[in-house]
N, CA, C and O atoms as a printed pandas DataFrame, in Angstrom:
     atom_number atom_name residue_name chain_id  residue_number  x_coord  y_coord  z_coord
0              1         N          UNK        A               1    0.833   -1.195    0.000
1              2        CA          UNK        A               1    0.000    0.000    0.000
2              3         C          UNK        A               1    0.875    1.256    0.000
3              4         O          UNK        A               1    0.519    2.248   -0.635
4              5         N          UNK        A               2    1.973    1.231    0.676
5              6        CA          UNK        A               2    2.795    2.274    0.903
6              7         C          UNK        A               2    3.735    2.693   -0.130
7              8         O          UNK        A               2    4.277    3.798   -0.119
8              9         N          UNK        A               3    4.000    1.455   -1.369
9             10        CA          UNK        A               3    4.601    1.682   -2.310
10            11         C          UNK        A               3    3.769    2.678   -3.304
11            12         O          UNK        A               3    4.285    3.584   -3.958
12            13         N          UNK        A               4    2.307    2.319   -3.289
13            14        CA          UNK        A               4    1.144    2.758   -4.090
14            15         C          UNK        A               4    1.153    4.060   -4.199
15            16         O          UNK        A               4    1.055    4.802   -5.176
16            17         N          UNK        A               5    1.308    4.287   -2.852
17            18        CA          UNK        A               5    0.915    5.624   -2.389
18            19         C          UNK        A               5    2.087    6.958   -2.501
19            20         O          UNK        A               5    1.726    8.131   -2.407
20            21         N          UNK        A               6    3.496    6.554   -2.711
21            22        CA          UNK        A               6    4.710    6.908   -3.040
22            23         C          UNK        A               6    4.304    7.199   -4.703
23            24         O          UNK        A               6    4.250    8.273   -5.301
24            25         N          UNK        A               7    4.018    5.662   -5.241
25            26        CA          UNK        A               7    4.102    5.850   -6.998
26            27         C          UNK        A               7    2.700    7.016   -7.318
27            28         O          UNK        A               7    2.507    7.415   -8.466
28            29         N          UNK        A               8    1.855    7.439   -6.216
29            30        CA          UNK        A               8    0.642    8.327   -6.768
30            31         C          UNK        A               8    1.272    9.804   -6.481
31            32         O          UNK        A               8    1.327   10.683   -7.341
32            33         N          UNK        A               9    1.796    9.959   -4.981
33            34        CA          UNK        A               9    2.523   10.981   -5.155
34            35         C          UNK        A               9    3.704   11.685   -6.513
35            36         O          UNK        A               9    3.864   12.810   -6.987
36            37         N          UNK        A              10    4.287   10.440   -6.734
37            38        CA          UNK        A              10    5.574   10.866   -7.582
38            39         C          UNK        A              10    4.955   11.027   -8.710
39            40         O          UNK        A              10    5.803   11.569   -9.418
40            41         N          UNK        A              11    4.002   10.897   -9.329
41            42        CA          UNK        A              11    3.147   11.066  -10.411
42            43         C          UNK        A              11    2.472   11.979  -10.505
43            44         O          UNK        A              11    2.181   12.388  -11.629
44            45         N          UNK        A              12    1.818   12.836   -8.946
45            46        CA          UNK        A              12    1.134   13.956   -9.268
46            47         C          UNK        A              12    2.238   14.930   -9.509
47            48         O          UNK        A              12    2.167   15.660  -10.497
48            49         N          UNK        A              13    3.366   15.015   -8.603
49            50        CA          UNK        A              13    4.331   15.685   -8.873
50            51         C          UNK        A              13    5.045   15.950  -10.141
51            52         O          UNK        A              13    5.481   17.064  -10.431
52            53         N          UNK        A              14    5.118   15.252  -10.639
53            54        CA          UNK        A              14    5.009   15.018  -12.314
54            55         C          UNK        A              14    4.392   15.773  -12.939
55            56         O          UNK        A              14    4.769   16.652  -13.714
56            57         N          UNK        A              15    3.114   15.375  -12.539
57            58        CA          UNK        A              15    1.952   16.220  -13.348
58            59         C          UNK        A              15    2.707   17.769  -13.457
59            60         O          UNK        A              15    3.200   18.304  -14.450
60            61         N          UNK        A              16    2.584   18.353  -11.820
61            62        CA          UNK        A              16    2.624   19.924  -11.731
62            63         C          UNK        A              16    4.012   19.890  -12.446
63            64         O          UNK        A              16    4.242   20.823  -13.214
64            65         N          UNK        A              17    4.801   19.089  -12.312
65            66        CA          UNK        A              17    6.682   19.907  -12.681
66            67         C          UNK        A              17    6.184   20.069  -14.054
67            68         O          UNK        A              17    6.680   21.068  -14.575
68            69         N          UNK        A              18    5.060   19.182  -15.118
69            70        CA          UNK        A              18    5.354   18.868  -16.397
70            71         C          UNK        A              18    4.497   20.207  -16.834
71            72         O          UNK        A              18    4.687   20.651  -17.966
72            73         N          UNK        A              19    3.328   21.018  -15.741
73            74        CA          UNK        A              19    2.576   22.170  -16.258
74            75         C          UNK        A              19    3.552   22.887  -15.744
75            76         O          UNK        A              19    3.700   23.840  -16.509
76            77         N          UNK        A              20    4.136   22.944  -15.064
77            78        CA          UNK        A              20    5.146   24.604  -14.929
78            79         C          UNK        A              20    6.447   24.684  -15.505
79            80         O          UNK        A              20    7.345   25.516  -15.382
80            81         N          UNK        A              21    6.318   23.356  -16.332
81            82        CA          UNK        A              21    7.891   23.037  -17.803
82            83         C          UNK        A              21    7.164   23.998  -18.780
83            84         O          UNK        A              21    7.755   24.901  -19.374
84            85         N          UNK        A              22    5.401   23.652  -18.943
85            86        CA          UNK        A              22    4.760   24.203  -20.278
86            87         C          UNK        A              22    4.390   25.736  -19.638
87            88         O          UNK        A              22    4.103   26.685  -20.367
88            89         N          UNK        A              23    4.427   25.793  -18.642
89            90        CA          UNK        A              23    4.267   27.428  -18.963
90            91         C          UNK        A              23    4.862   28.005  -16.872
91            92         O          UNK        A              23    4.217   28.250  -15.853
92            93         N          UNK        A              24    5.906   27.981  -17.113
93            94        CA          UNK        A              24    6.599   28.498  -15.562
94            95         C          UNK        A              24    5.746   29.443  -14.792
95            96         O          UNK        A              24    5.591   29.340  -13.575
96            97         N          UNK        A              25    5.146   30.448  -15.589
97            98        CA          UNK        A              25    4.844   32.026  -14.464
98            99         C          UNK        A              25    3.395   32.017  -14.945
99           100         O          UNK        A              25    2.934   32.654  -15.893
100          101         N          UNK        A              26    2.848   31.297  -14.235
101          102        CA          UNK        A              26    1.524   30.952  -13.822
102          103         C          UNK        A              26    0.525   32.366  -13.586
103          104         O          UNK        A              26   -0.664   32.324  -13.902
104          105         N          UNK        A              27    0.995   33.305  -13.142
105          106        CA          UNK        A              27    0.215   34.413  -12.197
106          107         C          UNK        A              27    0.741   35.406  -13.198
107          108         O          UNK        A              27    0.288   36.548  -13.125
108          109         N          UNK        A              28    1.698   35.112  -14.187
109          110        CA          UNK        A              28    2.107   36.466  -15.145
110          111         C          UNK        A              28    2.738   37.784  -14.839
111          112         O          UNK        A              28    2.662   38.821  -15.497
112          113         N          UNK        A              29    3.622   37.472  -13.290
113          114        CA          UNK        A              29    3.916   38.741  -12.712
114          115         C          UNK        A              29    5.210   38.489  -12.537
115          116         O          UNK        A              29    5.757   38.682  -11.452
116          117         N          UNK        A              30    6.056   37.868  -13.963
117          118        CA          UNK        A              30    7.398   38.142  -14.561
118          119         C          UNK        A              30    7.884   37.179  -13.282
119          120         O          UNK        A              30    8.761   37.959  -12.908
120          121         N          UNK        A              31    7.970   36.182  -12.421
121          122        CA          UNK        A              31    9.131   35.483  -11.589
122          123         C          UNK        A              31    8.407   34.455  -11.436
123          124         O          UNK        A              31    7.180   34.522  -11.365
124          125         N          UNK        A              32    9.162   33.230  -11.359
125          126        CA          UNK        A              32    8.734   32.025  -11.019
126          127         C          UNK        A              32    8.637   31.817   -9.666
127          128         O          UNK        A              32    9.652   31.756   -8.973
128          129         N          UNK        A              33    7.455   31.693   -9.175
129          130        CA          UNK        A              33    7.621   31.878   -7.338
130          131         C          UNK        A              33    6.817   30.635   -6.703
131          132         O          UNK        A              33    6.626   29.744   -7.531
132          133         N          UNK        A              34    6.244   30.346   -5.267
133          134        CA          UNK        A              34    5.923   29.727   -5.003
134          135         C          UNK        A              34    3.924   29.686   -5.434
135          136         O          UNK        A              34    3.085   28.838   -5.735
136          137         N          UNK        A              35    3.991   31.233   -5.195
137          138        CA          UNK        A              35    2.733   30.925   -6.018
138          139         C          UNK        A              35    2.376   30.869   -7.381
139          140         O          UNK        A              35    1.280   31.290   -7.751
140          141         N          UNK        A              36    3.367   30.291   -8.321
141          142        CA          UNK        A              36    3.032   29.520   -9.661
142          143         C          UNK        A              36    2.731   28.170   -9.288
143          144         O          UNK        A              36    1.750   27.554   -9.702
144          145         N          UNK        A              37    3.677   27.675   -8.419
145          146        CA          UNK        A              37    3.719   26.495   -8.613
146          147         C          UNK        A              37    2.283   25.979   -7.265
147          148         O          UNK        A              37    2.223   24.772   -7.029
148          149         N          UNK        A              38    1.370   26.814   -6.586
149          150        CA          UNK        A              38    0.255   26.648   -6.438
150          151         C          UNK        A              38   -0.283   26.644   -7.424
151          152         O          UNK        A              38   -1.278   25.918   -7.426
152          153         N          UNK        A              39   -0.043   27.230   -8.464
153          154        CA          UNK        A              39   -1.539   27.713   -9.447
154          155         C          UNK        A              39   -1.226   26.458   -9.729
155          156         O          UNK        A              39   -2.098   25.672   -9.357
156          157         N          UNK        A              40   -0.126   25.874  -10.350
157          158        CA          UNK        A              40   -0.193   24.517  -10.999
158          159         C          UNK        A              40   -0.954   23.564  -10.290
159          160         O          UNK        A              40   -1.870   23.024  -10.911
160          161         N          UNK        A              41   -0.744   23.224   -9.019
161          162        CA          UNK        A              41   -0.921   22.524   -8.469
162          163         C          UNK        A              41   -2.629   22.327   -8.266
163          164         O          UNK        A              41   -3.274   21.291   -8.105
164          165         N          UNK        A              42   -3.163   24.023   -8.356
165          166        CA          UNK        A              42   -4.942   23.962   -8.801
166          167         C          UNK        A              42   -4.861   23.235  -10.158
167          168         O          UNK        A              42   -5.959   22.681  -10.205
168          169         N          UNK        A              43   -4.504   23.059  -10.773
169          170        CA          UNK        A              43   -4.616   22.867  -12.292
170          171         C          UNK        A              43   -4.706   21.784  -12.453
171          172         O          UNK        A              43   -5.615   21.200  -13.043
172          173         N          UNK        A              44   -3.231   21.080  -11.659
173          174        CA          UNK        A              44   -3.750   19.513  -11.869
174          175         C          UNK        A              44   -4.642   19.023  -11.097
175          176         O          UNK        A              44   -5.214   17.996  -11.461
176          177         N          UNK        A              45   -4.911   19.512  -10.095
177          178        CA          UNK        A              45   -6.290   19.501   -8.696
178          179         C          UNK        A              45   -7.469   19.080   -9.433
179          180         O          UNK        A              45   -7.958   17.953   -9.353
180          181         N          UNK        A              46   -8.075   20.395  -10.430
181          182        CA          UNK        A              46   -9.028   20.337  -11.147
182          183         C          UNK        A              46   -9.092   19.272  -12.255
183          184         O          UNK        A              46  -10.017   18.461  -12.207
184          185         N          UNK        A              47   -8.178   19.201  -13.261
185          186        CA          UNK        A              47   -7.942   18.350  -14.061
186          187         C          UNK        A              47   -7.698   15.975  -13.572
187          188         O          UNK        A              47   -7.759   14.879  -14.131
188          189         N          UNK        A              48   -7.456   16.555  -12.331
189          190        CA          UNK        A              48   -7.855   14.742  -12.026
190          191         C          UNK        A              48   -8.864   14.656  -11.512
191          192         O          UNK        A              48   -9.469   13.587  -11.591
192          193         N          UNK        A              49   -9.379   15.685  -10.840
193          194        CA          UNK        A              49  -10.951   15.844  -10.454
194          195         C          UNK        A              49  -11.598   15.498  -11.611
195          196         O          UNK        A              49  -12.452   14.625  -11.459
196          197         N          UNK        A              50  -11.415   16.015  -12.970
197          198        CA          UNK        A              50  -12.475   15.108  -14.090
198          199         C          UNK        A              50  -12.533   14.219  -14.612
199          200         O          UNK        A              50  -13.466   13.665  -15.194
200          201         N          UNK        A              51  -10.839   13.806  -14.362
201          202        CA          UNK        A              51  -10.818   12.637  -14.583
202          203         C          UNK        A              51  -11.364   11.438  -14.241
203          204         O          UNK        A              51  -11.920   10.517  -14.840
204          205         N          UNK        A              52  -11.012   11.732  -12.942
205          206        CA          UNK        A              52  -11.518   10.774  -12.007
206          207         C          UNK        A              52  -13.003   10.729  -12.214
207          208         O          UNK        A              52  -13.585    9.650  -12.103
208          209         N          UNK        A              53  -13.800   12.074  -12.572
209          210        CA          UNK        A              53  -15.441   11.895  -12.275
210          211         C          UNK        A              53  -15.531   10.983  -13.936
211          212         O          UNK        A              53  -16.269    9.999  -13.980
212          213         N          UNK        A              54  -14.930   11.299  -14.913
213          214        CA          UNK        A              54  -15.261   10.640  -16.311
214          215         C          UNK        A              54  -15.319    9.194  -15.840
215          216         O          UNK        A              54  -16.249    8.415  -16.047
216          217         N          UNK        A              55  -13.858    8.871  -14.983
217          218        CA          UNK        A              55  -13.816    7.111  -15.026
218          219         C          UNK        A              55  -14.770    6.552  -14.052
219          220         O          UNK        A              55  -14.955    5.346  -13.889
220          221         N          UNK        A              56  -15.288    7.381  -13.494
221          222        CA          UNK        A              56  -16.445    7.255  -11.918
222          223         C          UNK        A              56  -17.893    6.098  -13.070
223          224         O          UNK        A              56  -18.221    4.912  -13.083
224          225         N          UNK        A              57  -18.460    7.782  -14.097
225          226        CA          UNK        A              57  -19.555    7.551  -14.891
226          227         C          UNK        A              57  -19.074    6.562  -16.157
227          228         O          UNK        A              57  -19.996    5.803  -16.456
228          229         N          UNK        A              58  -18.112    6.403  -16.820
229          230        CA          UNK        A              58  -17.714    5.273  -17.562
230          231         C          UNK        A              58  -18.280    3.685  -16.724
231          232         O          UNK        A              58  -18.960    2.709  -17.042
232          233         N          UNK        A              59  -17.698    4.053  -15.785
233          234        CA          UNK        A              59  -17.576    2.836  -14.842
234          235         C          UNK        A              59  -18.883    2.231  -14.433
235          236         O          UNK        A              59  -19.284    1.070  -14.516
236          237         N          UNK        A              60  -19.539    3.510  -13.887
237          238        CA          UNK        A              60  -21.480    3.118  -13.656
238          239         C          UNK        A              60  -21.975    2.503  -14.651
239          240         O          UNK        A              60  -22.489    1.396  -14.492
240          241         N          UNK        A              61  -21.892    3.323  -16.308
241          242        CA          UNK        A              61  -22.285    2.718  -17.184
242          243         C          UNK        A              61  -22.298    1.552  -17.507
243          244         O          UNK        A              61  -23.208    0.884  -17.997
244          245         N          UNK        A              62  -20.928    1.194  -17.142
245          246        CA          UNK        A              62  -20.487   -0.033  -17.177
246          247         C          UNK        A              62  -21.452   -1.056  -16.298
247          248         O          UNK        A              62  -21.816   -2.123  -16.792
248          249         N          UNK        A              63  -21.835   -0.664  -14.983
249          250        CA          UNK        A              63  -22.448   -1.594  -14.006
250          251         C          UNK        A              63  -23.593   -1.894  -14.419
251          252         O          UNK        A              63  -24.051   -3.036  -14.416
252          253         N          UNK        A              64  -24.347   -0.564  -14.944
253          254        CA          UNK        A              64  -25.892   -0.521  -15.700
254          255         C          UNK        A              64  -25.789   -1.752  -16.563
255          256         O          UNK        A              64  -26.550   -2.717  -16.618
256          257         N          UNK        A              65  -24.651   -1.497  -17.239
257          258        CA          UNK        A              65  -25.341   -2.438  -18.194
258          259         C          UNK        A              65  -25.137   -3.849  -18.478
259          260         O          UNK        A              65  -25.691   -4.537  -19.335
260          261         N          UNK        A              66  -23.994   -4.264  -17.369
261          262        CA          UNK        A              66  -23.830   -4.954  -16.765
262          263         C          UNK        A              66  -25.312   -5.748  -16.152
263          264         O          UNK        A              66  -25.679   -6.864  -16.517
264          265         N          UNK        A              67  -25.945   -4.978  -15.264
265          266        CA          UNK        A              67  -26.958   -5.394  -14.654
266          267         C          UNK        A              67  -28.318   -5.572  -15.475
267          268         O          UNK        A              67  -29.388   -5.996  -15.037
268          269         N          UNK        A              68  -28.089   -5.246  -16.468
269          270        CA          UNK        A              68  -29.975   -4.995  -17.218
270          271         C          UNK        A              68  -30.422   -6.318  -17.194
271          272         O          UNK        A              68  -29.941   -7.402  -17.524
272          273         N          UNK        A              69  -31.635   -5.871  -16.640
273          274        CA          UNK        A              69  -32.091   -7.296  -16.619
274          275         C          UNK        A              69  -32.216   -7.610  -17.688
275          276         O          UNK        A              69  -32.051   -6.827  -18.623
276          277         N          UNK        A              70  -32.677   -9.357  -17.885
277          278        CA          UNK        A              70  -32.626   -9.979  -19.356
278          279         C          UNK        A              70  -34.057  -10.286  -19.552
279          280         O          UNK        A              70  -34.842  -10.558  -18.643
280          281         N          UNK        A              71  -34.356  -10.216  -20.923
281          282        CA          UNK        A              71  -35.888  -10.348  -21.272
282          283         C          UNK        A              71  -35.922  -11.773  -20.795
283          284         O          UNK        A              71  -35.019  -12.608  -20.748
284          285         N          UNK        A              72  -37.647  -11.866  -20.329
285          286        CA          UNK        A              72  -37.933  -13.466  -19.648
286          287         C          UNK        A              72  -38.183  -14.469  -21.061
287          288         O          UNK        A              72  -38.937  -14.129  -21.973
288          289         N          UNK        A              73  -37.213  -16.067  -21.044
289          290        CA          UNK        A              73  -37.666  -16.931  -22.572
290          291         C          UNK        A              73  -39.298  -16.480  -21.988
291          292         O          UNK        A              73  -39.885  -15.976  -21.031
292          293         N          UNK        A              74  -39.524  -17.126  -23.457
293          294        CA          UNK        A              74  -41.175  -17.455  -23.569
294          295         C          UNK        A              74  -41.276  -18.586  -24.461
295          296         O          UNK        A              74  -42.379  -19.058  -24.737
């Protein structure tokens, strides 16, 4: 579990280093500071937030239809 949880960290971290590679000065006030690398850190915040909700409703879909009931023989 503890390895898991290392490989999710080192991956979000990823995420933010790889948005403040594509654009450093987040806030546009000419220095790379600690609050860019918040803004990033909203960015990827928001962005696995949909992710996560897409694979949430993929996934239901999945159960739905999974579950439909089956027409009765006759």
């Amino acid at each position: 579990m503890g390895t898991l949880v290392v490989v999710l960290l080192l991956a979000v971290a990823g995420w933010i280093v790889w948005k403040l590679v594509k654009d450093p000065d987040k806030n546009d006030d000419g220095v790379v500071d600690a609050k860019d690398v918040v803004a990033a850190a909203k960015e990827v915040a928001v962005e696995a937030k949909a992710h996560a909700e897409k694979a949430a409703e993929v996934a239901v879909e999945k159960v739905k239809k999974a579950r439909k009931p089956k027409a009765p023989k006759v």
